[in-house]
C-alpha positions in Angstrom: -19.5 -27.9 -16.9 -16.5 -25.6 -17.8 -15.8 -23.1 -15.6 -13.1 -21.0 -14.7 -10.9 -18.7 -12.9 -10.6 -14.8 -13.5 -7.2 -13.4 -13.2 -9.0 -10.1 -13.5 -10.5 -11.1 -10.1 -7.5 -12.3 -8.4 -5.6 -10.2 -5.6 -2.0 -10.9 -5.0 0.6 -10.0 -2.8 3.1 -9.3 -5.1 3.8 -7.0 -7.9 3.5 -9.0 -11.4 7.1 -8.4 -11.9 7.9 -11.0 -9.4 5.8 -13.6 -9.8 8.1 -15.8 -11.5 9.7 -16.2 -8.5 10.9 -19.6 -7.2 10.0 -18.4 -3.5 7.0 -20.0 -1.8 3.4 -18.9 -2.8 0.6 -19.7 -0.9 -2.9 -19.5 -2.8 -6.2 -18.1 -0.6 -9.4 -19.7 -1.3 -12.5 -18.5 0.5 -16.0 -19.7 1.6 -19.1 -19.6 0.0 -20.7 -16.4 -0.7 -17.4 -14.4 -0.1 -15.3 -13.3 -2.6 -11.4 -12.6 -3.6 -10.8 -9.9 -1.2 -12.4 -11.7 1.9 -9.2 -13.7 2.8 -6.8 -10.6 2.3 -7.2 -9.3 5.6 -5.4 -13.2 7.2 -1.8 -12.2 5.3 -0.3 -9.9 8.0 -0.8 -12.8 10.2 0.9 -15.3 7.9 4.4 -15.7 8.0 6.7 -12.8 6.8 7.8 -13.1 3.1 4.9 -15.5 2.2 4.1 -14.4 -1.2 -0.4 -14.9 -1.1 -2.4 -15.1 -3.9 -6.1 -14.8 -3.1 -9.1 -15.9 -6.2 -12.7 -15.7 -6.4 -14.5 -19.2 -7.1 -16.5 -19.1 -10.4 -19.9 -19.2 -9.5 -22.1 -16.5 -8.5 -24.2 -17.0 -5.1 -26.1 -14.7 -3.2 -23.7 -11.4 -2.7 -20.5 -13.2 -3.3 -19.2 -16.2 -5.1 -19.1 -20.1 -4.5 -17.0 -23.1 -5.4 -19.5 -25.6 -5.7 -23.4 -25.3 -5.6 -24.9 -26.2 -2.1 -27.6 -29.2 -2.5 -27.0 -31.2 1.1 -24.5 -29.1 3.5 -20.8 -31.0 3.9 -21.5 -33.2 1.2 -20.4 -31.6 -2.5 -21.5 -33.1 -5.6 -18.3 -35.2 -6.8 -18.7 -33.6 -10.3 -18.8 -29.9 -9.5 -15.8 -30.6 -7.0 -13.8 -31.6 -9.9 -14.6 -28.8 -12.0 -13.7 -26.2 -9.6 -10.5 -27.6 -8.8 -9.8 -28.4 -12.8 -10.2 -24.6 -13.1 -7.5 -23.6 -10.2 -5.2 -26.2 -12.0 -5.7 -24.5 -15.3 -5.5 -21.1 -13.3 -2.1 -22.1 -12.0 -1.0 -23.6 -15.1 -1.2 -20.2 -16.4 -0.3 -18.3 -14.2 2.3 -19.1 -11.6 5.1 -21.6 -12.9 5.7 -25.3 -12.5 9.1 -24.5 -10.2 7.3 -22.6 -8.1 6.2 -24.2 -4.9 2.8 -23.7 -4.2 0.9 -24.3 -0.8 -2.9 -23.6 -0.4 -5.2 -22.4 2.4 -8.9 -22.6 2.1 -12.2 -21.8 5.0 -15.4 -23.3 4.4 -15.9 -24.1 1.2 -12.3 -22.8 0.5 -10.8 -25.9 2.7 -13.3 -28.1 0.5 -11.1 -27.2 -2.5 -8.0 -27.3 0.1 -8.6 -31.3 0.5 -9.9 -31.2 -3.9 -6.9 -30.2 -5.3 -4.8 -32.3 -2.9 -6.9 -35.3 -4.5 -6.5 -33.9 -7.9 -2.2 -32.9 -8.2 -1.0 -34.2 -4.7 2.6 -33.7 -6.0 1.9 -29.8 -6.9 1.6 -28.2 -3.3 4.0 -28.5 -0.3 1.4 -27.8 2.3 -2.7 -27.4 2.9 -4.6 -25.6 5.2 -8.4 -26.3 6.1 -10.3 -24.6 8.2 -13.7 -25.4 8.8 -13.6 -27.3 5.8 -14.4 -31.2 4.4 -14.1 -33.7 2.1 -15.6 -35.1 -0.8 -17.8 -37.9 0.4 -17.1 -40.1 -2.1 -13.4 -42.4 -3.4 -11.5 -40.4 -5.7 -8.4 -42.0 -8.7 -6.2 -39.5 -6.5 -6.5 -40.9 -3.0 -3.9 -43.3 -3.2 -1.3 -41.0 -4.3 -2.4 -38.5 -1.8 -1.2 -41.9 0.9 1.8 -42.0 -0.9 3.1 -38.6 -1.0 1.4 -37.8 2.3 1.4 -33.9 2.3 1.3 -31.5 5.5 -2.0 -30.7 6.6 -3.7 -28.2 9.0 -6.6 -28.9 9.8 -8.8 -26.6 12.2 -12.6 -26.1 13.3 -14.5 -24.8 15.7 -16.8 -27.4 18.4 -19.7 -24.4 17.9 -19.9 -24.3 14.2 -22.9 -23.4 13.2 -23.0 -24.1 9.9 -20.8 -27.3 8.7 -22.3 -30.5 10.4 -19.9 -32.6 13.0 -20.1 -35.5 10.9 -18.8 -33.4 7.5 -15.4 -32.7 9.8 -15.2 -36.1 10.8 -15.5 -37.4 7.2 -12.6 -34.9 6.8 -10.7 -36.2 9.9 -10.7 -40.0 8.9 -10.2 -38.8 5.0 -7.0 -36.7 6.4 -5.6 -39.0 9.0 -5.3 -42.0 6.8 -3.6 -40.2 3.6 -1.6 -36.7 5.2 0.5 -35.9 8.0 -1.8 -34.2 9.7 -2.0 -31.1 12.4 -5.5 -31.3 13.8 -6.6 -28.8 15.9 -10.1 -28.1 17.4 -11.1 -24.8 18.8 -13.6 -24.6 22.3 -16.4 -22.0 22.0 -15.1 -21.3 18.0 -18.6 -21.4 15.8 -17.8 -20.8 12.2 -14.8 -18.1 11.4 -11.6 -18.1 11.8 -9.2 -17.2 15.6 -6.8 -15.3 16.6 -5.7 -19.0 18.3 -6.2 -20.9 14.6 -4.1 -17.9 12.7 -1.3 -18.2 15.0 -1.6 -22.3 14.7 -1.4 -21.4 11.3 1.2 -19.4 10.8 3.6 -21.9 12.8 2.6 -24.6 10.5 3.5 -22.7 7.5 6.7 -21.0 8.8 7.3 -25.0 9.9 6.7 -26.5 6.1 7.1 -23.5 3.8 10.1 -24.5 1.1 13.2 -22.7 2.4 
């Protein structure tokens, strides 16, 4: 299936003017059913001079948009996985250059294409963020590149999420553990969304691994 990403639907951080810049970008991917705008609001909280780059996922569902179609919850179709991170390759082969250091933070379905494109271009991003997101349940030609390059990771859920399953996260947490260096963190009382507590964790691990 080809899909792919609008630049008209995009919202970035900085004016186009500079975005040929070498300095660090991090790209905003957000859950199902949101859209481009819904991760805006987390960039005051991200470390200061963090260039962002939010996009809306390709496919329409309900009042927003979606990465991949939702047939069992926590486990994405392998296919439509690759798709949607095939189009944010193309997107960023278009649109931000190969020198420029790209990191990527994704919730929900967002941190689904977070782990994706990790499996898809380990060597392109310096850092991911996942939160409340999983894994593709399934082996992928990727994963052993992903061992050997071993990017940062942040991963962080809540115990009372309500809506992606315990087992989806530990899929995730064996997938991550074994092939990142990974920052787990799990929130008490957190159901699905996004803390003050996690942005802060956040933030440090950006400031910690963002290209100087």
């Amino acid at each position: 299936m080809s899909i792919s990403i609008s630049e008209a639907a995009t919202v970035w951080s900085e004016p186009a003017d500079r975005r040929d810049s070498s300095e660090p970008l991090l790209l905003l991917m957000h859950g199902y059913g949101a859209d481009e705008a819904d991760l805006v609001g987390l960039a005051p909280h991200l470390p200061r001079g963090l260039a962002t780059v939010s996009v809306r996922a390709p496919l329409t569902a309900g009042p927003g948009f979606a990465w991949v179609p939702i047939d069992e919850p926590g486990r994405p179709d392998p296919q439509a996985t690759q798709d949607a991170a095939d189009a944010v390759l193309a997107w960023l082969g278009s649109h931000v250059p190969e020198s420029r250091p790209v990191g990527l933070l994704g919730f929900s379905q967002g941190g689904l294409m977070v782990t994706h494109l990790l499996r898809s271009a380990p060597r392109r991003f310096w850092a991911g963020a996942v939160l409340s997101g999983f894994v593709v349940d399934a082996p992928h030609p990727g994963d052993d590149e992903v061992a050997e390059v071993r990017p940062p990771v942040f991963f962080g859920y809540g115990d009372r999420d309500q809506i992606i399953a315990p087992d989806a996260f530990a899929r995730a947490h064996e997938w991550l553990s074994a092939r990142t260096d990974l920052t787990e963190v799990v929130y008490p009382g957190l159901p699905h969304g996004i803390s003050p507590k996690e942005l802060q964790d956040v933030s440090t691990f950006l400031t910690e691994h963002a290209p100087r």
